[in-house]
Each structure stands twice: as C-alpha cells, then as structure tokens.
C-alpha distance (Angstrom), angle and dihedral (degrees) to the residues before:
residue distance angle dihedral
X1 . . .
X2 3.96 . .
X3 3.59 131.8 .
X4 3.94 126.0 49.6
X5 3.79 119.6 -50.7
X6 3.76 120.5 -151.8
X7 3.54 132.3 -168.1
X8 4.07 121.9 -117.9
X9 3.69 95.8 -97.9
X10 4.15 87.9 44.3
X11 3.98 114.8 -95.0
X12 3.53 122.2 138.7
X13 3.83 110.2 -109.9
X14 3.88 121.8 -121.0
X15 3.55 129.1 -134.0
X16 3.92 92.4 -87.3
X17 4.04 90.2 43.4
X18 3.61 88.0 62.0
X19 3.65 102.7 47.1
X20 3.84 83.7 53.7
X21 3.71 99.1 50.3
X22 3.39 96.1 48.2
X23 4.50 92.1 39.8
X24 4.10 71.1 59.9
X25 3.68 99.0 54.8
X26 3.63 90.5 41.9
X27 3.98 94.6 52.6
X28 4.12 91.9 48.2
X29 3.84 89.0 45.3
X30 3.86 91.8 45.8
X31 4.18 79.1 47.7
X32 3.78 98.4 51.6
X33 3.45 88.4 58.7
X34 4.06 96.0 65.6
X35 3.77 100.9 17.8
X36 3.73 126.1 60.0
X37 3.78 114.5 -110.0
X38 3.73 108.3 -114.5
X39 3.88 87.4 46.6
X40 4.34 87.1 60.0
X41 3.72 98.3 109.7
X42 3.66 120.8 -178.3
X43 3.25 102.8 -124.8
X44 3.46 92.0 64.0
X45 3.81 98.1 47.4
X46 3.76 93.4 56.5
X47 4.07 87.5 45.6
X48 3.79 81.9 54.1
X49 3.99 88.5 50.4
X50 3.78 93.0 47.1
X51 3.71 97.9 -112.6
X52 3.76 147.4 71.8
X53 3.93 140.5 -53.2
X54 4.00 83.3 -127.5
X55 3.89 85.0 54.4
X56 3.86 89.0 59.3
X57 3.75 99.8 40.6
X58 3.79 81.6 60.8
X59 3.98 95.1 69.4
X60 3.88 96.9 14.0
X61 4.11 134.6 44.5
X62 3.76 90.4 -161.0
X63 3.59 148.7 -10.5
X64 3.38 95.0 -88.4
X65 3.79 104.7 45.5
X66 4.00 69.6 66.2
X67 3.81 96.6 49.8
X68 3.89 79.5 53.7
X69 3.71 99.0 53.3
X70 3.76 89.7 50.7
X71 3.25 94.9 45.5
X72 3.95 91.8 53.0
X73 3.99 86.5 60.2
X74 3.73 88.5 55.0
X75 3.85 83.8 59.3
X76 3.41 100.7 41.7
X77 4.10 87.4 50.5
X78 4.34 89.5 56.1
X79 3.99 90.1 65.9
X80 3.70 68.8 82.6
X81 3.84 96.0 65.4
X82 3.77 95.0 57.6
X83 4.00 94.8 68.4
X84 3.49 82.8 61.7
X85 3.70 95.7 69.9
X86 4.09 107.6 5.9
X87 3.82 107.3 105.6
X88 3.82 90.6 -0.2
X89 4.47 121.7 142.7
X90 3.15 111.5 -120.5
X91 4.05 93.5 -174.8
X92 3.24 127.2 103.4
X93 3.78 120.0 -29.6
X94 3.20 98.1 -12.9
X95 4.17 94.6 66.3
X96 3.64 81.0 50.7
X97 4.50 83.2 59.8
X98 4.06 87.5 33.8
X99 4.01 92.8 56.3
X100 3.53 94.8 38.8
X101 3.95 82.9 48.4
X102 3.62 95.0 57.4
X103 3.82 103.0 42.2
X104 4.12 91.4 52.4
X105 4.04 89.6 48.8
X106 3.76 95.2 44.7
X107 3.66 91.1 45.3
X108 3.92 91.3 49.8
X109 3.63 93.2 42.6
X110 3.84 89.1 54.6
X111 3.43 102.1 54.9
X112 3.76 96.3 44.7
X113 3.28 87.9 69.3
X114 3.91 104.4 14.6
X115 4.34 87.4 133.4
X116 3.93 90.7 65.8
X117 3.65 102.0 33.2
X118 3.78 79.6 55.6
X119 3.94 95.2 59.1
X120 3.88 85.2 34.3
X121 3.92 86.1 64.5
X122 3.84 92.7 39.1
X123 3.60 89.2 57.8
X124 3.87 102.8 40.9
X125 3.94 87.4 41.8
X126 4.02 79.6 64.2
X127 3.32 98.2 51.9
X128 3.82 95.6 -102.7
X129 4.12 100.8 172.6
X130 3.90 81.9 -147.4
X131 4.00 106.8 45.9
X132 3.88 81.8 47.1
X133 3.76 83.1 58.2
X134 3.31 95.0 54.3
X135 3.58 107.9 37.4
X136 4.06 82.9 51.0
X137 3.62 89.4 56.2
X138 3.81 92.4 47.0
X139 4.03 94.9 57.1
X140 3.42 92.0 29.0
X141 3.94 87.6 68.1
X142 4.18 81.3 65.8
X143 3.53 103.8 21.1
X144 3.87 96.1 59.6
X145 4.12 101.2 45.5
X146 3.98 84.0 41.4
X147 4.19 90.7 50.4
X148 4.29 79.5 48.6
X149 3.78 92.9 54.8
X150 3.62 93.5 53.4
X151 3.60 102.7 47.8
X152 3.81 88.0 47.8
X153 4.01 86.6 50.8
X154 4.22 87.0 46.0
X155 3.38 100.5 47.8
X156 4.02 88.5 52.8
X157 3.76 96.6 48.8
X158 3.89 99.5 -97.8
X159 3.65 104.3 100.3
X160 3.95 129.5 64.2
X161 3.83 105.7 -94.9
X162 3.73 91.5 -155.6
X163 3.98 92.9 67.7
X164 3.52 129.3 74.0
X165 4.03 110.5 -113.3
X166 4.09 85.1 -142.9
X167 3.13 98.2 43.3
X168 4.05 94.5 52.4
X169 4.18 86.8 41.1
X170 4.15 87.7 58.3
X171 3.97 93.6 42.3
X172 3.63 92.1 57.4
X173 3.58 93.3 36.2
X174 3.93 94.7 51.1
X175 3.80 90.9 37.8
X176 4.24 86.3 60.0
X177 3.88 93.0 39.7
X178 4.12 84.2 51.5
X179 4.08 91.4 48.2
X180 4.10 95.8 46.9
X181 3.75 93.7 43.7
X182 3.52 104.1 63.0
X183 3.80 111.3 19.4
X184 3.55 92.0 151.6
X185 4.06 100.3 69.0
X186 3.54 88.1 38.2
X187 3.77 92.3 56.6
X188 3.66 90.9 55.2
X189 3.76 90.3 54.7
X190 3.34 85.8 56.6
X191 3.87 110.1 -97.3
X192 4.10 107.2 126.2
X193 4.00 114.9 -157.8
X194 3.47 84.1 -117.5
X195 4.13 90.9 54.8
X196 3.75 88.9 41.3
X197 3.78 107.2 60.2
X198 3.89 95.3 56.4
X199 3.97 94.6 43.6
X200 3.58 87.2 50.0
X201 3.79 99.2 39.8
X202 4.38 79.8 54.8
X203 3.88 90.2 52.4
X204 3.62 92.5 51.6
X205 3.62 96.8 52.8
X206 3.88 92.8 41.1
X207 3.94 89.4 53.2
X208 3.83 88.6 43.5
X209 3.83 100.7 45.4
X210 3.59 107.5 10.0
X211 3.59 91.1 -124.7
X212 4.46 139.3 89.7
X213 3.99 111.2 -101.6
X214 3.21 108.4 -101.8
X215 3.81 125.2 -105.3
C-alpha cells in the first residue's frame, strides 16, 4: 500500500491504522475466494481480521467500497500485462516467444487474483458503470498495445487490411479472459490447463500473424 490512507470521516491513518485496513482487505479478499460475493457481510470480515465492525466502518462505508479497493489493486497489478506485448516482434520466431509470452502472463495474472476478477465480472455483467470500468481497464492493458502491433504490421503490408486491428486485439483478448476465468467447466469438456495454454498460445499467434508458429 503507498500513498496516504484516510479514514471515512477524513483522518490520516497511523502506522497501526494501516496495517489494519489493509489485514481487512486481505481477510474479505481471502473471503471472496470461498464465499459468494453478495453473501460477504461485514461482520464476518472484521471477525476474520480479529476485530470489530466499528473497526471497519473506520476505513470502509461498506463491503463493497472494499470490494472496490481490492479490485483497484487488481488493476493497478495489469500495468503488468502490457510489457508482455508493448514493443514485442511478432515475426518470425520470436512471435512464436511473444505469444507464448502473453498467454503464460495472462494466465498467471488471472489466477492471482481469479476471486476479484470474479466479482469484477459479476458486477460489469450487471451493468455496473464502475466494474465495466475496471474490467475495461484490465483488458485494455492487452487489448490496446496488441490493437498497436497490428496497425504497425497493416500499415507495412503484414496484416489483413480487411480486418479491423481493434477488433482482432479484443477477440484475442476476450477469447484469453474467457479461457482463464472458468477453467473448471472447460476441464470437464475436456480442455486440461495443461492442453489449454499451447492451443491458446497457437490462436494468438494465428490471430496476430495469420500464420502457425513455427516448429
């Protein structure tokens, strides 16, 4: 945690206010992972933290306003995901190493923090103006250097002029988002993690140079 953190009603927090805000955040995030979201209640959460629903109305009006804070670290964290793809070749057998790049990182980055992007879904999936934010931020960190990449690749002659490079970028993008976020159903249809990762790391270099990796 950096920056200054302030209480509801506006006071700086000490050293010891901040360990227990963010002992709080931890506990719901560790929660979100077993319990479903709407059933989060604080009570529970600050039972979890060792202290007291008073305690948590000091940093937090509701469980959510939590939810959100959490879910702002998960943004935060996807800056990440753009080094996988800004400034990256995708020639030769390099794009090969620049796919395979990008499916291991997005993979990794989802399920470090597979409990929020769950609620983050939940809430943009309802039209929530501010999970839509936030999941647009999230493949945006991916969708925008890809989108860059292929107009680069278009303009020189190596990209289909008939697509749309943004269009292609949020495909893949969505297509990779779909895959990490619910590995369980697609294991039962027969896709193992294992299985997955190479099948997508192919579909990503198709969509990105219109050709297999080479072998």
């Amino acid at each position: 945690m950096t920056g200054q953190v302030t209480t509801v009603d506006g006071r700086v927090a000490g050293r010891r206010g901040q360990a227990t805000r963010q002992k709080l955040l931890d506990n719901l995030g560790k929660m979100l992972g077993s319990s479903p979201y709407r059933d989060v209640r604080v009570i529970d959460v600050a039972r979890k933290a060792g202290t007291s629903p008073a305690t948590f109305y000091q940093y937090f009006p509701d469980v959510e306003a939590a939810v959100l804070e959490i879910a702002g670290e998960a943004v935060r964290d996807s800056a990440g995901l753009t080094d996988l793809v800004a400034e990256r070749s995708w020639t030769g057998r390099a794009a090969a190493e620049t796919a395979e790049g990008l499916v291991d990182g997005f993979l990794a980055f989802w399920r470090k923090h597979d409990a929020i992007l769950r609620v983050i879904d939940l809430g943009a999936a309802e039209g929530d103006r501010r999970f839509v934010r936030l999941r647009t931020k999230i493949l945006g960190a991916v969708a925008r250097p890809l989108t860059g990449a292929l107009e680069e690749m278009q303009a020189k002659g190596r990209f289909d002029k008939e697509l749309v490079p943004a269009a292609v970028a949020v495909s893949l993008v969505s297509m990779l988002a779909s895959a990490a976020a619910q590995p369980k159903a697609l294991q039962t249809l027969g896709a193992k993690q294992t299985d997955l990762k190479p099948a997508l790391t192919q579909l990503v270099h198709l969509g990105m140079t219109g050709k297999k990796p080479a072998k």
